[in-house]
Each structure stands twice: as structure tokens, then as C-alpha cells.
C-alpha positions as CSV (number, residue, x, y, z in Angstrom):
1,X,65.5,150.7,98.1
2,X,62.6,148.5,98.7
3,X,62.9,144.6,99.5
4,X,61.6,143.9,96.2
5,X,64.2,145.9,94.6
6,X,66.9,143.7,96.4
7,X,65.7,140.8,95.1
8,X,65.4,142.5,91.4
9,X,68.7,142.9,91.3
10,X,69.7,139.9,92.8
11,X,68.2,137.6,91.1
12,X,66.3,139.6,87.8
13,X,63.0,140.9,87.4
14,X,60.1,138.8,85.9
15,X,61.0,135.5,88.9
16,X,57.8,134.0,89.9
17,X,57.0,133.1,93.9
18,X,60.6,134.1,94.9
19,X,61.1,133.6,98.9
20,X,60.5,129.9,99.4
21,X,62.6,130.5,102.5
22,X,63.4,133.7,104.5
23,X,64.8,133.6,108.1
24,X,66.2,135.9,110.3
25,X,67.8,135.4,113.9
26,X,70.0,137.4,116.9
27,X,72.8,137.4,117.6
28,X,73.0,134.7,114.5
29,X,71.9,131.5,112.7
30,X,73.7,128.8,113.6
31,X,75.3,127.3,110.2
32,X,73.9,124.3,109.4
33,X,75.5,121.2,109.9
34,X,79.0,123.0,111.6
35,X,77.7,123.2,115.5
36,X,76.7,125.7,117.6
37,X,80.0,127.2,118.0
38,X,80.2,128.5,114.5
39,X,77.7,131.3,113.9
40,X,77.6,134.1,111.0
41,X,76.1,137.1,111.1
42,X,72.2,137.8,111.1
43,X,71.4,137.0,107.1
44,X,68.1,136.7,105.2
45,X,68.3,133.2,103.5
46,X,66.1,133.5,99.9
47,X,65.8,131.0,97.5
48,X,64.1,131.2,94.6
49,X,62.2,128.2,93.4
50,X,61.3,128.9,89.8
51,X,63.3,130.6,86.8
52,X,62.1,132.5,83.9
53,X,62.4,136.0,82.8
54,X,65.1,138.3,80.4
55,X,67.9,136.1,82.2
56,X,67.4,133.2,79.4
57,X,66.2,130.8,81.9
58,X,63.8,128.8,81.0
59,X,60.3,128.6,82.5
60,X,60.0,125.8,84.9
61,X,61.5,124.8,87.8
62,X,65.3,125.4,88.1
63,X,68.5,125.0,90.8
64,X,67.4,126.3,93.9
65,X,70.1,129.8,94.3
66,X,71.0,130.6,97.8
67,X,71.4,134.1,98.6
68,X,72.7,135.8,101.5
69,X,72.2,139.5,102.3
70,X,74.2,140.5,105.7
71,X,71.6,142.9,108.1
72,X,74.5,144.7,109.9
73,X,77.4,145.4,107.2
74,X,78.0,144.9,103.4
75,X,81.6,143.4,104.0
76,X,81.1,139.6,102.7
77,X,81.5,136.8,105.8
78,X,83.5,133.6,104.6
79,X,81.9,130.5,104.7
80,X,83.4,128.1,107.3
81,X,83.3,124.3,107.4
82,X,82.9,123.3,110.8
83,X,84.0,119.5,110.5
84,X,87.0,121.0,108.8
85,X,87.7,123.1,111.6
86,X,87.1,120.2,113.7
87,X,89.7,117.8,112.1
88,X,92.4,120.7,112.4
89,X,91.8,121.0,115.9
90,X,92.4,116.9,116.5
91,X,95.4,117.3,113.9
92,X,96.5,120.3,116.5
93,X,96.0,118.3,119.4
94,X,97.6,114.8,118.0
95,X,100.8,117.1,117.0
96,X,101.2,118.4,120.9
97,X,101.7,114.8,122.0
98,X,105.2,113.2,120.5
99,X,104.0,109.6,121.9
100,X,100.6,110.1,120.7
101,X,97.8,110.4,122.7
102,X,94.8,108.0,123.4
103,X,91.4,109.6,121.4
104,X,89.5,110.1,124.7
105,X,92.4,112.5,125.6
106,X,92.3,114.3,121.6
107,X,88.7,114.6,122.3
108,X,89.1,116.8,125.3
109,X,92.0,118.4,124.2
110,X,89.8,119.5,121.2
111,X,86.7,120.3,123.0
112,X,84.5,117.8,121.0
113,X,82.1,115.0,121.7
114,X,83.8,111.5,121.7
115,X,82.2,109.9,118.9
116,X,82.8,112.8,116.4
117,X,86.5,112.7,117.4
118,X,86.3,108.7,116.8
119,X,85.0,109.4,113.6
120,X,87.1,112.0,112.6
121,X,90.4,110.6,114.0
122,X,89.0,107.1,111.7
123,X,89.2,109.1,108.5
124,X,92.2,110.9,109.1
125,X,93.8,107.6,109.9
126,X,92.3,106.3,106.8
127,X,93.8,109.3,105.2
128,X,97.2,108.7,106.2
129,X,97.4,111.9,108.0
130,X,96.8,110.3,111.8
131,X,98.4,106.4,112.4
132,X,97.7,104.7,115.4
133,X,99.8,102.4,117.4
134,X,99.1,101.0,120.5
135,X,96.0,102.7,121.2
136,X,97.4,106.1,120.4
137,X,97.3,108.7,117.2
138,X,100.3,109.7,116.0
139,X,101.2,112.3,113.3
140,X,101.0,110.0,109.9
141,X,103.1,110.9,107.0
142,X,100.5,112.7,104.3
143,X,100.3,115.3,107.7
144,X,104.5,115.1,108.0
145,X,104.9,115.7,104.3
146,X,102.7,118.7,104.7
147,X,106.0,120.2,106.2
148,X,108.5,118.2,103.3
149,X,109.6,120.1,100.3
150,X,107.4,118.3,96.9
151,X,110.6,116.1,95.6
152,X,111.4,114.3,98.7
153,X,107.7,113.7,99.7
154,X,106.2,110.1,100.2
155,X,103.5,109.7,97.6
156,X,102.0,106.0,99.2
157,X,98.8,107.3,99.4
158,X,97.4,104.7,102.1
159,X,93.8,104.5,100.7
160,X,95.0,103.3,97.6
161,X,97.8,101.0,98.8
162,X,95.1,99.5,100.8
163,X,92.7,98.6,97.6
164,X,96.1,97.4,96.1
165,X,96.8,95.0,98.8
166,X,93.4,93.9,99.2
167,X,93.7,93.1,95.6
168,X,96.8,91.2,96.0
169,X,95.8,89.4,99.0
170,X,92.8,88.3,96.9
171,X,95.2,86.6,93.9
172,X,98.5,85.7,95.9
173,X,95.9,83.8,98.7
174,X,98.5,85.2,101.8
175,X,98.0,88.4,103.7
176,X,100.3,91.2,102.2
177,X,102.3,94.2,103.9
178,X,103.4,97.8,103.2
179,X,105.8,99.4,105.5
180,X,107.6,102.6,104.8
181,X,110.7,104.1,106.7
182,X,110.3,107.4,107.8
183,X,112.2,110.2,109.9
184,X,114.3,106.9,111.2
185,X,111.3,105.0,112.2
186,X,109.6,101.4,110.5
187,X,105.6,102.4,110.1
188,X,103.4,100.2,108.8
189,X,101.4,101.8,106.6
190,X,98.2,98.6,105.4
191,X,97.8,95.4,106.0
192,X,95.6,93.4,104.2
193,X,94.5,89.9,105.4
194,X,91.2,87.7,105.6
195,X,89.4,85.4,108.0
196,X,91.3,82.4,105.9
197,X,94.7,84.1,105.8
198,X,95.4,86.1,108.9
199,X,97.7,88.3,109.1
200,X,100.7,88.1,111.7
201,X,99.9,89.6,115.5
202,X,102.0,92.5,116.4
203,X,102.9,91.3,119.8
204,X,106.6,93.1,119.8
205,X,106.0,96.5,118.3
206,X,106.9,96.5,114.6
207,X,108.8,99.6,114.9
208,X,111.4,98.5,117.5
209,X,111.9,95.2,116.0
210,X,112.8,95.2,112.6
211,X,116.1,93.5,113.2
212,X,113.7,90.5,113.4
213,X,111.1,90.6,110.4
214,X,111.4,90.3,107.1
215,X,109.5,93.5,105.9
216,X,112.1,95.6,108.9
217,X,115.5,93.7,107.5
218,X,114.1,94.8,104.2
219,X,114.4,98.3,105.1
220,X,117.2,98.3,106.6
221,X,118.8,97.0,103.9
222,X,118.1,100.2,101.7
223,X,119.6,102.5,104.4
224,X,123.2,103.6,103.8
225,X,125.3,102.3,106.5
226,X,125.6,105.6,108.9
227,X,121.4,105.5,108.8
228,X,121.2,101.7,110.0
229,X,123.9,101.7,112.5
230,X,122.0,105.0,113.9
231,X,118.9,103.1,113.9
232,X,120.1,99.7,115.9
233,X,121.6,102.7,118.2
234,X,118.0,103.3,118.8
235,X,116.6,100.1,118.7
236,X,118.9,97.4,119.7
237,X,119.2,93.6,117.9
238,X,117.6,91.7,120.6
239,X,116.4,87.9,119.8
240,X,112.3,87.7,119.9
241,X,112.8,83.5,119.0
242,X,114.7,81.0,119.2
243,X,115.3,81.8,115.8
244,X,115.9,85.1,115.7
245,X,119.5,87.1,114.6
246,X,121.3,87.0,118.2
247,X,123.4,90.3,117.7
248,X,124.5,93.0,115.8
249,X,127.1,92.0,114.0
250,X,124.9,89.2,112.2
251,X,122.7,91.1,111.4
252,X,124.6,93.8,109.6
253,X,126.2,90.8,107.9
254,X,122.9,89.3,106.7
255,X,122.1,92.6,105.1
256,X,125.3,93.4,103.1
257,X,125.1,90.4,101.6
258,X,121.9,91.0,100.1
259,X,121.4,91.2,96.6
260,X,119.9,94.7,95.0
261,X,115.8,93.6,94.7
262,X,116.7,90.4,96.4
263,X,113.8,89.0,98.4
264,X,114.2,88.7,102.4
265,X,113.5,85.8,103.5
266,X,112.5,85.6,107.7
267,X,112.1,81.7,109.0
268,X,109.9,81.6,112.8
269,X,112.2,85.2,113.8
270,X,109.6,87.6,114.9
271,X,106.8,84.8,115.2
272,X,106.7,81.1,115.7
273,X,104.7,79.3,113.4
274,X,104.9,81.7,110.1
275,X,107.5,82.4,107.2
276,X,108.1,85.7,105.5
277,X,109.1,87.2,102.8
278,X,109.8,91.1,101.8
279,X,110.4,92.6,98.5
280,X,112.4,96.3,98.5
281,X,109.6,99.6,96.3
282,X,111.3,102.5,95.4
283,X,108.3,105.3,95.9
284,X,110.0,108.7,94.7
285,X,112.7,108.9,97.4
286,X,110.5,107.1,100.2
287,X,112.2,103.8,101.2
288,X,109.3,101.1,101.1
289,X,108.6,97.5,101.3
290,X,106.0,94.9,100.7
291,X,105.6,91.8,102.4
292,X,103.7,88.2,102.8
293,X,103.8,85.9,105.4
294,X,102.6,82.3,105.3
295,X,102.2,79.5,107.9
296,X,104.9,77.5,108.7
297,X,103.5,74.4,107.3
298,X,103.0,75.8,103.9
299,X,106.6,77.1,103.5
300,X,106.8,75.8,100.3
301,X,104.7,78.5,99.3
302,X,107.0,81.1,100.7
303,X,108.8,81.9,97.5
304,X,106.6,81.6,95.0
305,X,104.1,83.5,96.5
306,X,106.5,86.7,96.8
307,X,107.8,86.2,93.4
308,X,103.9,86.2,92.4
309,X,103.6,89.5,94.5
310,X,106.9,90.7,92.8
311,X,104.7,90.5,89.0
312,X,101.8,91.7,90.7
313,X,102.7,95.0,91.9
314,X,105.2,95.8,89.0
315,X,102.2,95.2,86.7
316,X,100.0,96.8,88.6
317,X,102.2,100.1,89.8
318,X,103.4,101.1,86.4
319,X,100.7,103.5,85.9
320,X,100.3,104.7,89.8
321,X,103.1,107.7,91.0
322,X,105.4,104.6,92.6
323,X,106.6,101.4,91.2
324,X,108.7,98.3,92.3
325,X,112.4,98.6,92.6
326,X,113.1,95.1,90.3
């Protein structure tokens, strides 16, 4: 069968100046766009530039069709997204490390150049599926859910709580928090804040001291009581401030005495100089919280500002997949 007839087939009889492109190479093309360490089998790339004919395709110019005849075997080759390949391998890599790993060290790991793993290890934060915390990736939990069965998984979707908060930053005039508690561990999933209203500094890691902020004591409170006393096992009550809870026991106090979709209110105990306050979401069975803080000086603002937040997200959330535990 002649070349001619190939493309007959292919494409129909009647084309007009079929091959626009035709190229040919040993051991293989290199796939544009996915490196050189993805490469297919020798092909002959044809694409024909005008339709017309007994196909009913009009005269004229028309899509551009891409067609790929294999020189060696009939069997079909899959088409392979290198940058997908890529972004499993840092996924791979992240997952070997339970503290995390720096993204120099992914980089290696994964055998690729340091600013694609930047920006690849940027969007899967973005995504939810890495988080970093001091200056290492971690697993986040849209990869941990991967692994969760469909009713118990998280569905905070950080991109979206992140244009949610930015929104609510924008009306309530405070920077606003989302935390989740997952696999016994405080992670905060967005932050939104603004040159005008900055958010507070993470100078004790969030995670190991939620005995002394508001958003932490706010999950803690919607633990049952064998899942908080396992946590302060892990993470003792230690005072960060001179205002801070001073031991256990008060702690635990402070928290059974809250009332269900009570605000919690934290005065100068994880940072001097600033005032929160946390409000409880209920996200399918993922235990969430949102949060403001304020400057000391405009304390009065404190609990109108949350109860603002409160109307916000219960207004906004009641057509999204979680909503605000009232």
C-alpha cells in the first residue's frame, strides 16, 4: 500500500495539500513539551491543513488533525504527560520524608532541575496536595485523602477557601484563618491578610501550640476527650506569654466549658499585642475552624468582627460542599 493510500484512508480521499508537517527521527522524537527523557517511537507526524471532500467537511480551512502512524509496530503507544510524570515523582519523593524535606533535596531526589520542582512543588501546594512548614513540603491532605475512603474525606478544597478568605478579609477589614485537624495534627490550611491588616507571625509553630491560640483551642474543643488528652500527650500545655493557660488542667477546663458554636476568644496568649477569635465549621466529618485576629488596641472590634465572619461564611458556604457549624 502506497503512502498515499495511508493517508486515503486516514483522513478521506479528495483532501487538498495534505502534509503540512512530516517528520521522522532515530531512535525517537522527543515529545514536545515533556523533556528529553520521555521519547515515543519513530512516528510520521501529518497534519492536514484544509478539509473538503465526501467526509461533509466543508471547503476551507479546518482544525488542524494530528496523525500518528508508528514505523516499527501497529500496537498503539500511550501518550504520556511529562509534567505529570514530573509532579508524581516530587509527590513520591515528599512521601519518603515523614518531616518533610527542603525542595532542593525533592529536586534531587526527583532528578529535576530546581526551578521546575519550585514550580511544581508551588502548585501542588496551591493544590492542597503538598503544605509547607518550616521550609519543608509535607504530604497535604487532598494527597492523604487520596488514601481515605469518600465519606470521611476532607472536602476544604484550599484554592477555594483561599478566594473565600480573601473575600472575607476584604468585608470584615482583619486577616482571617482556616485550620483543619487532621491525623491528630493542627494544619493550617490559608491565611488571608493585607499590607493594612497583617496577619499574626508564626514564631512558635502553630501545630505544637494550639493550647495557646484561639483557632488551636477551637479544635480542640471538637475532639472527644480520649483524642485531646492524646494530643496534649504529644504536645504539652506550655505558657508562650505571660498570658497564656499555665497547665493542663486549665486548659481542659476552659474547653468543657465551652458552649456548642461558641466563639473562642484568645487575649495576648500565643502573641503580645493581638486578640483572637475562632469560630468551630463542620466540613463533612473534617473538624475545621476559622479565625480573625486584631490588634490589641482595637479589641473592641474583636467580637463583632467574628460574629460578622460568623454571617459571612454561613451565607456564603450554603451552596459550597461544607458549611458553618452555628
Amino acid at each position: 500500500m502506497t503512502f498515499r493510500h495511508h493517508i486515503d484512508r486516514l483522513i478521506g480521499p479528495g483532501y487538498d495539500s495534505p502534509v503540512v508537517g512530516l517528520r521522522s527521527s532515530a531512535p525517537g522524537p522527543v515529545l514536545a513539551g515533556h523533556g528529553p527523557d520521555l521519547r515515543s517511537p519513530p512516528v510520521l507526524g501529518i497534519a492536514a491543513a484544509r478539509g473538503g471532500g465526501p467526509h461533509g467537511r466543508a471547503d476551507g480551512p479546518s482544525p488542524r488533525l494530528g496523525v500518528a502512524l508508528t514505523t516499527a509496530s501497529s500496537t498503539a503507544v500511550p501518550t504520556l504527560i511529562g509534567s505529570v510524570q514530573r509532579a508524581l515523582r516530587l509527590l513520591e519523593a515528599v512521601g519518603a520524608h515523614r518531616d518533610g524535606a527542603p525542595a532542593k533535596q525533592l529536586a534531587r531526589e526527583a532528578g529535576l532541575p530546581l526551578p521546575t520542582a519550585y514550580h511544581l512543588l508551588r502548585t501542588l501546594t496551591h493544590e492542597g496536595y503538598l503544605r509547607r512548614e518550616n521550609g519543608v513540603f509535607l504530604l497535604g491532605a487532598a494527597a492523604e485523602n487520596l488514601t481515605v475512603a469518600p465519606g470521611v474525606r476532607s472536602r476544604l478544597r484550599p484554592a477555594s477557601v483561599a478566594d473565600s478568605l480573601g473575600h472575607w478579609r476584604d468585608v470584615i477589614g482583619a486577616p482571617v484563618y482556616c485550620a483543619v485537624y487532621c491525623d491528630g495534627e493542627v494544619e493550617l490550611i490559608a491565611v488571608a491578610d493585607a499590607p493594612d491588616t497583617p496577619a499574626v507571625e508564626e514564631w512558635a509553630s502553630f501545630r505544637e501550640t494550639a493550647h495557646a491560640h484561639a483557632i488551636g483551642q477551637c479544635l480542640l474543643a471538637q475532639l472527644d476527650e480520649r483524642a485531646r488528652e492524646d494530643h496534649l500527650d504529644r504536645h504539652p500545655v506550655r505558657p508562650l506569654t505571660r498570658y497564656s493557660v499555665r497547665d493542663r488542667a486549665t486548659l481542659l477546663e476552659r474547653l468543657r466549658n465551652l458552649r456548642r458554636g461558641e466563639p473562642v476568644i484568645e487575649r495576648q496568649e500565643y502573641a503580645l499585642g493581638t486578640v483572637c477569635a475562632a469560630i468551630p465549621v463542620t466540613a463533612g466529618a473534617t473538624i475545621a475552624a476559622m479565625a480573625i485576629s486584631v490588634p490589641l488596641e482595637r479589641e473592641d472590634r474583636l467580637l463583632p468582627a467574628v460574629e460578622q465572619l460568623r454571617g459571612e461564611v454561613a451565607s456564603l458556604l450554603r451552596s459550597f460542599v461544607f458549611s458553618i457549624s452555628i
